[in-house]
NULOVEX-239793 format. One record per residue: residue in one letter; x, y, z of N, C-alpha, C in turn. Coordinates in steps of 0.001 Angstrom, whole numbers. Atoms other than C-alpha are relative to their C-alpha. Last residue first. Layout:
A:X:Y:Z:X:Y:Z:X:Y:Z
...
END
This chain:
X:1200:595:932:-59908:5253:32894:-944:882:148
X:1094:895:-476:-57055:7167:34672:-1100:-322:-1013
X:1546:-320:-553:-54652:8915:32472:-652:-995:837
X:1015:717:714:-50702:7572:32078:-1196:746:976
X:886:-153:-1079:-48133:10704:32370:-1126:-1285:-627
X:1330:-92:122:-45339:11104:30031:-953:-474:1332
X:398:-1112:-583:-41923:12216:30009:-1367:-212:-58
X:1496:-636:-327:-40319:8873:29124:-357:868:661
X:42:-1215:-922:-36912:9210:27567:-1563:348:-216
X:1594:-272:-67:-36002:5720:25810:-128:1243:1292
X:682:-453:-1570:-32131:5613:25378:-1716:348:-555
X:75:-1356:-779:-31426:4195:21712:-552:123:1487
X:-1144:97:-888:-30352:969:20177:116:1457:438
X:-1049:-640:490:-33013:1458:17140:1324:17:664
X:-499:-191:1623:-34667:-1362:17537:617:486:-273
X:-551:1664:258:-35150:-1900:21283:757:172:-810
X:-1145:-173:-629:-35997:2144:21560:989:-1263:26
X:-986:-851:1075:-38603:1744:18279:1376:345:1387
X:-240:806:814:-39990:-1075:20637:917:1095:-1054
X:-361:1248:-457:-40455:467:24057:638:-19:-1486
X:-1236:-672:-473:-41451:3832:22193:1230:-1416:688
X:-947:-144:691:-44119:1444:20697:1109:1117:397
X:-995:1075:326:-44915:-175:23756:240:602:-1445
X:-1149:236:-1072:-45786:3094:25790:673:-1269:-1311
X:-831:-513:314:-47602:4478:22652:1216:-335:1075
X:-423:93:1296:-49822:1388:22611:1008:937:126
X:-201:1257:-359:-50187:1374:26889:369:-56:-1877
X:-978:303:-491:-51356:4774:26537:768:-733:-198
X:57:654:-833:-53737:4820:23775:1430:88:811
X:1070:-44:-703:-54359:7817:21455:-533:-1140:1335
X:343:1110:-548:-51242:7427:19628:-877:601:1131
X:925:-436:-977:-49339:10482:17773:-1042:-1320:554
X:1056:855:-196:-46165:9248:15930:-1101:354:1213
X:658:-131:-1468:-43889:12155:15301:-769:-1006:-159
X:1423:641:-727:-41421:11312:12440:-740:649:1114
X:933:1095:658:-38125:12590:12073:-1315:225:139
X:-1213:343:1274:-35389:14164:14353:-469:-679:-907
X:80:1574:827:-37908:15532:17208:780:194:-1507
X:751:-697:1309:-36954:18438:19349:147:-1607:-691
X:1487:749:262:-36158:16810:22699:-678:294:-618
X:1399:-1092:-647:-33256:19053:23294:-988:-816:-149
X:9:-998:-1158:-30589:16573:22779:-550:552:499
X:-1794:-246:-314:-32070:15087:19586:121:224:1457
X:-402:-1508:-285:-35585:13384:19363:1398:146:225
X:-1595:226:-106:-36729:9826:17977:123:1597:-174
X:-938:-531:1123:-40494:10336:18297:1286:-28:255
X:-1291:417:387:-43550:9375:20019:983:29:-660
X:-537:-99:1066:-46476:11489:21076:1434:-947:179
X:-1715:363:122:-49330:10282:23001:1079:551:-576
X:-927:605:812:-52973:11739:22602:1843:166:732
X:-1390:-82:-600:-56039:12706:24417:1008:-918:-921
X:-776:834:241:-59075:13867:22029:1601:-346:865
X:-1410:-398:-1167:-61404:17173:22070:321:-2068:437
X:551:1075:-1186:-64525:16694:19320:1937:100:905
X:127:-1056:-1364:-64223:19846:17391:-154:-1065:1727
X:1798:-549:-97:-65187:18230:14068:272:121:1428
X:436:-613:333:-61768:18386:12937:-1340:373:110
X:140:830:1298:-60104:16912:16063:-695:1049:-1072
X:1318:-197:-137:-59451:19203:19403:441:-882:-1865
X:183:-438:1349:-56175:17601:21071:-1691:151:-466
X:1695:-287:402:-55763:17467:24673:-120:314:-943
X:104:-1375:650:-51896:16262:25297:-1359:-604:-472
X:899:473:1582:-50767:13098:27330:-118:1562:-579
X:1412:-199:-15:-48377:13303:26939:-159:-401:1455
X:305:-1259:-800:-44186:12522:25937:-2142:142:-306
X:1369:-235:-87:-42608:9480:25069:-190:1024:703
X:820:-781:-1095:-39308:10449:23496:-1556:-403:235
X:1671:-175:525:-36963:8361:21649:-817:406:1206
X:933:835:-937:-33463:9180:22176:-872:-444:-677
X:1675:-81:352:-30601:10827:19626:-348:-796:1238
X:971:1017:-911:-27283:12065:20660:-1101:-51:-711
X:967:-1465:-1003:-25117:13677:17761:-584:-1405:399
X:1466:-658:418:-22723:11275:15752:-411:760:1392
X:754:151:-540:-18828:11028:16840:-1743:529:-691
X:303:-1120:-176:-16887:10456:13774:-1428:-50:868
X:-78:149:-1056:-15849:7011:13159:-824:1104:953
X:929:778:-221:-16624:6963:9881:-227:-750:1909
X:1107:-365:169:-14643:9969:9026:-939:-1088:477
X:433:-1259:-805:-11817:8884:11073:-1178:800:-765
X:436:603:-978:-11990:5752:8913:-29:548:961
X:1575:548:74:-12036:7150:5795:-581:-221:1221
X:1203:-996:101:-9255:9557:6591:-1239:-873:148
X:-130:-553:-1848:-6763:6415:7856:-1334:1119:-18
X:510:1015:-1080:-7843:4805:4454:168:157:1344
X:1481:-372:299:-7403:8367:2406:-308:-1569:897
X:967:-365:-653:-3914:7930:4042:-1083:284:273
X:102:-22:-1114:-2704:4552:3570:-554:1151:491
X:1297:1032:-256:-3600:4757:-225:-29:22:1563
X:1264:-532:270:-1479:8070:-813:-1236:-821:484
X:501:-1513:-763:1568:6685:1221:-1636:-86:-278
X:-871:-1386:-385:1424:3395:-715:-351:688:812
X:851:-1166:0:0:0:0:898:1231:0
END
């Protein structure tokens, strides 16, 4: 291997090494949503968020506790991320 080849293969691999930014996934709610015919609605939100807990993607909104608990569960499995629950479950 020459010079030139050894160092774009030392570069590559300090580029691919290169620390990424934090992500989580955030459960956060509940939250009182009004629908289009005015009917008022509690909802979940789930979402792979940065540092601040601004979301990096997606929002998934979920109207059942216990559903948006296990998919935050499951997109945190999957993706190999910290799960950061901020949420509150309602009484029946």
């Amino acid at each position: 291997m020459n010079t030139s080849t050894a160092t774009t293969a030392r570069n590559n691999n300090a580029n691919n090494t290169a620390e990424k930014p934090w992500r989580g996934i955030f459960l956060r709610g509940p939250e009182h949503i009004k629908t289009n015919t005015g009917k008022e609605v509690t909802m979940w939100s789930v979402y792979q968020g940065d540092d601040q807990g601004n979301p990096a993607g997606r929002v998934y909104e979920v109207k059942d506790y216990m559903r948006a608990q296990r998919l935050a569960e499951n997109m945190s499995h999957d993706r190999e991320l910290e799960l950061i629950n901020e949420s509150a479950e309602m009484a029946a």
